[in-house]
C-alpha positions in Angstrom: -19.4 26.5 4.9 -17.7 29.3 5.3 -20.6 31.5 6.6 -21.5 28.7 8.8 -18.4 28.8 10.6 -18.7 32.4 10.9 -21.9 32.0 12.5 -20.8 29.7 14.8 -17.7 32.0 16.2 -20.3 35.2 16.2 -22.6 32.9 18.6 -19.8 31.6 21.0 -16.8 33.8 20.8 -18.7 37.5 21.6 -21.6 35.9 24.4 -18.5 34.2 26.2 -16.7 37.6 26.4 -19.7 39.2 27.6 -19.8 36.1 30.0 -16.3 36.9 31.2 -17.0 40.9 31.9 -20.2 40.2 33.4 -21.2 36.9 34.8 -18.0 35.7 36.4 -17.5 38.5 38.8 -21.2 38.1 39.3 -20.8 34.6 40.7 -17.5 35.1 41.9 -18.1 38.3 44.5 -20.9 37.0 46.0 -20.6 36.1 49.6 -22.7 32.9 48.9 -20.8 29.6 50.9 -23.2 27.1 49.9 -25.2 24.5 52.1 -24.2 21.5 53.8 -26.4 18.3 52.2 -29.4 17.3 54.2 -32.7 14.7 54.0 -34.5 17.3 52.2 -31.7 19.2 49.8 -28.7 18.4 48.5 -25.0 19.8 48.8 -24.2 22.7 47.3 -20.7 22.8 46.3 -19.0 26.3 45.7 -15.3 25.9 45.7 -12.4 25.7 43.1 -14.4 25.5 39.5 -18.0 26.6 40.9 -17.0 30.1 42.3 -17.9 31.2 38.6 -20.7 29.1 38.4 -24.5 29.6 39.3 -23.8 27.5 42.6 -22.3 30.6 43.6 -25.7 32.5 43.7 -28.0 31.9 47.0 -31.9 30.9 46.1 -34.1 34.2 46.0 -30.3 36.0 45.3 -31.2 39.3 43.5 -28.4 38.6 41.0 -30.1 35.9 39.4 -32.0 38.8 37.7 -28.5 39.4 36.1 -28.5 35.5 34.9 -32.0 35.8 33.5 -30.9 39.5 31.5 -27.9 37.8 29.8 -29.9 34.4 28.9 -32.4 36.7 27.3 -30.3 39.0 25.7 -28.1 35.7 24.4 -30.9 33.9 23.0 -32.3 37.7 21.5 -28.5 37.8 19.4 -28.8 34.3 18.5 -32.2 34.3 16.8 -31.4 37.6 14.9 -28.2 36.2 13.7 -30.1 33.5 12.3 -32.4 35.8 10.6 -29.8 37.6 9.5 -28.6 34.3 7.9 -32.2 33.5 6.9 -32.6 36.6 5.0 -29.5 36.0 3.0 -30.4 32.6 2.1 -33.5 33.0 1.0 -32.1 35.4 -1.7 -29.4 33.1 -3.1 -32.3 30.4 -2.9 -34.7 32.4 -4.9 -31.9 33.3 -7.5 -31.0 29.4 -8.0 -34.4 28.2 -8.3 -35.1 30.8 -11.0 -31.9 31.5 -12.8 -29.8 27.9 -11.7 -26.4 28.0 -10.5 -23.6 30.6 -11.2 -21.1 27.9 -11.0 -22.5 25.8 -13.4 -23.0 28.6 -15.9 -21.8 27.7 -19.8 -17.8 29.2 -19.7 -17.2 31.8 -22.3 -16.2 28.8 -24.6 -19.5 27.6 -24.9 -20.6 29.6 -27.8 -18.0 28.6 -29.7 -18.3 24.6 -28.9 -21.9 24.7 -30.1 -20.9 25.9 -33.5 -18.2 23.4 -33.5 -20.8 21.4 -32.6 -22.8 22.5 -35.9 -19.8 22.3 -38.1 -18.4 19.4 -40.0 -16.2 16.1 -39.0 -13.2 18.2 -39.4 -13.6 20.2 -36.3 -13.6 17.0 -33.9 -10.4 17.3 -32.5 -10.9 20.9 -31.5 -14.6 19.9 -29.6 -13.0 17.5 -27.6 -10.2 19.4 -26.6 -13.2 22.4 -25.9 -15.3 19.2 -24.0 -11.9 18.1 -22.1 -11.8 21.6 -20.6 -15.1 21.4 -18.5 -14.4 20.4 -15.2 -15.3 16.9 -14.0 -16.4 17.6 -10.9 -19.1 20.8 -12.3 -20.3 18.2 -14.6 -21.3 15.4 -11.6 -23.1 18.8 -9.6 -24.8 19.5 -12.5 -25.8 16.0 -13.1 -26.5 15.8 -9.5 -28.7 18.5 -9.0 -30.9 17.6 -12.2 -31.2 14.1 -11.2 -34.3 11.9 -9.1 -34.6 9.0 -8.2 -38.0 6.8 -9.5 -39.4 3.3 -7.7 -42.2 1.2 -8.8 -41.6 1.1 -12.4 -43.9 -1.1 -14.2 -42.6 -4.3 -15.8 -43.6 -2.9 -19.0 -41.0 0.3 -18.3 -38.3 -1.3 -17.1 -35.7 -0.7 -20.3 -33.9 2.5 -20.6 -35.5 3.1 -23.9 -38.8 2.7 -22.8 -38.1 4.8 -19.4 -36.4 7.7 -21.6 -39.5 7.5 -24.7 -42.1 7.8 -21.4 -41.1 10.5 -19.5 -39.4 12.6 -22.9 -43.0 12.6 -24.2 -43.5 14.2 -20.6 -41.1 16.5 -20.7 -39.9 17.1 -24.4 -36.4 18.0 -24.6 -35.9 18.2 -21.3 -34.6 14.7 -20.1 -30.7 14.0 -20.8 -31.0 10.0 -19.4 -32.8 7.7 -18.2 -31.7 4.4 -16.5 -32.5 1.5 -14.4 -30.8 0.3 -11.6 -31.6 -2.6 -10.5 -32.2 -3.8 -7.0 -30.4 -7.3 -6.6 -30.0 -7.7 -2.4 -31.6 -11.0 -3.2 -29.5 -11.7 -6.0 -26.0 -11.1 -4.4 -27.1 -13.2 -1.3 -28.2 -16.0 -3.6 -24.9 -15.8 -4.8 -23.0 -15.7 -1.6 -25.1 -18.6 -0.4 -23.6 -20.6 -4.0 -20.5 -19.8 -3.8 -20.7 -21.4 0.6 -21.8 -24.3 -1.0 -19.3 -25.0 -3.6 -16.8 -24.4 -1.0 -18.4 -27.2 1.6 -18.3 -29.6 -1.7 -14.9 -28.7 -2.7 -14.0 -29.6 0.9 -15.7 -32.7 1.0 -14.7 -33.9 -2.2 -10.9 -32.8 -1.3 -11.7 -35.2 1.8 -13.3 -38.0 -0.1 -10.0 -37.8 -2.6 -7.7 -37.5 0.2 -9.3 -40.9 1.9 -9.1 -42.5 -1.7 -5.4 -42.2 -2.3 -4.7 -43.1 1.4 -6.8 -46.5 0.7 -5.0 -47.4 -2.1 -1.7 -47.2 -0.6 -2.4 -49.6 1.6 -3.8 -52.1 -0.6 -0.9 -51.7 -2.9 1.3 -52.6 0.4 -0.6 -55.2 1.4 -0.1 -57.2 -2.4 1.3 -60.2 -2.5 4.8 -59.5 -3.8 5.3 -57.6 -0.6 3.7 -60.3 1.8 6.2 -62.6 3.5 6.2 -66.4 2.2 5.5 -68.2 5.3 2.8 -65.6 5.9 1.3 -65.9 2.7 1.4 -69.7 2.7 0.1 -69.7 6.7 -3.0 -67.4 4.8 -3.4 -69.7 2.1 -3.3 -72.7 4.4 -5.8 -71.5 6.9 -7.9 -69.8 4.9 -7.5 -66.5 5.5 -6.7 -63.6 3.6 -4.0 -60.3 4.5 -6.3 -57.8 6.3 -7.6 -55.3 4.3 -8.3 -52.0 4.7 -12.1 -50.7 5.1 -12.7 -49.2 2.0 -13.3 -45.5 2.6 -16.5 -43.6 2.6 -17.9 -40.3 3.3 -20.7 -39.3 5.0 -22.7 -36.2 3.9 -25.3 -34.7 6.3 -27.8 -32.8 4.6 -28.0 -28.8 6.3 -29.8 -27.3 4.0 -33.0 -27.3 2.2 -33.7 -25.7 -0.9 -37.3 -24.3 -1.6 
């Protein structure tokens, strides 16, 4: 990161001093007033910002030669910076790819934890403490770096022991892990689309329960201890009844189908 940044300020910083000493008084001495916008050009604006601006320089001007040096020599610095960069790259890229990483290197305790490691039960307390010293986050590079990704397993590979037994008789020794992680888009929207339904019953059950007790408080006040006599007896006499609530239902529209 650091380099990169460095390359970045050697590519902007020195060109736009070189820009200041040459290429602003270029554009800003010259006598160049522009041209007034008509059916077959367009304005030519060379006031306030563009007096250090290409505007400045007339078509056929000979100090567009100047313009043309500087782009040249500008893109000349930038492609052998990045060759310069190249070069030391492809060094430190050779040196991982046969040697590995510097960083991840066993520390000097490393010797000693694999003979702790050898040793008897007794020694455990001092190997962890040996283990707790590594650093996390070298451990996850490491891990990282060594790691690939596999699709397509067969149905007949798809346990870790199996995965680990088929490509340890590969490589021998050589693989640390082997896992599956499973691919379940379908399962988590099967379970989202559950869980929407349970919440449209639990609302229309909570409605259906709602109307329920609603219906029998009304009946209860509409019993005949809390009906009038001479209503009761006009009921009785006529031959009707107290009006009585409709008995409450729900309707469920079907929205979806299941296949």
């Amino acid at each position: 990161m650091i380099r990169f940044l460095r390359f970045g300020f050697d590519v902007t910083f020195y060109p736009f001093l070189c820009a200041c000493l040459i290429l602003f008084p270029t554009y800003y001495t010259n006598p160049y007033e522009g041209a007034i916008a008509t059916e077959n050009s367009e304005e030519i604006v060379t006031g306030g910002y563009f007096r250090i601006t290409m505007n400045r320089l007339e078509p056929g001007s000979p100090r567009l030669w100047i313009s043309c040096l500087f782009g040249m020599i500008y893109f000349s610095f930038v492609l052998r910076r990045i060759w310069i960069e190249w070069e030391t790259f492809i060094a430190l890229r050779f040196d991982f790819l046969a040697n590995g990483d510097a960083e991840m290197d066993p520390d000097p305790s490393h010797d000693e934890w694999m003979r702790l490691n050898q040793s008897s039960s007794s020694s455990k307390r001092r190997r962890k403490s040996l283990i707790s010293a590594k650093k996390d986050d070298q451990l996850h590079l490491e891990q990282y770096r060594n790691s690939c990704i596999v699709e397509f397993i067969p149905d007949s590979h798809r346990r870790d022991k199996e995965l680990f037994e088929f490509y340890n008789a590969i490589f021998p020794g050589q693989v640390v892990r082997a896992e599956i992680l499973l691919n379940a888009n379908k399962l988590t929207k099967l379970i989202a689309e559950r869980k929407k339904y349970i919440q449209l019953y639990e609302k229309t059950y909570a409605k259906h329960f709602h109307a329920k007790q609603v219906y029998r408080k009304k009946t209860e006040s509409l019993s005949e201890d809390d009906v009038g006599v001479f209503s009761y007896l006009c009921c009785r006499c006529f031959g009707h009844s107290p009006n009585v609530p409709p008995e409450p239902r729900v309707k469920i529209r079907r929205q979806y189908s299941t296949g």
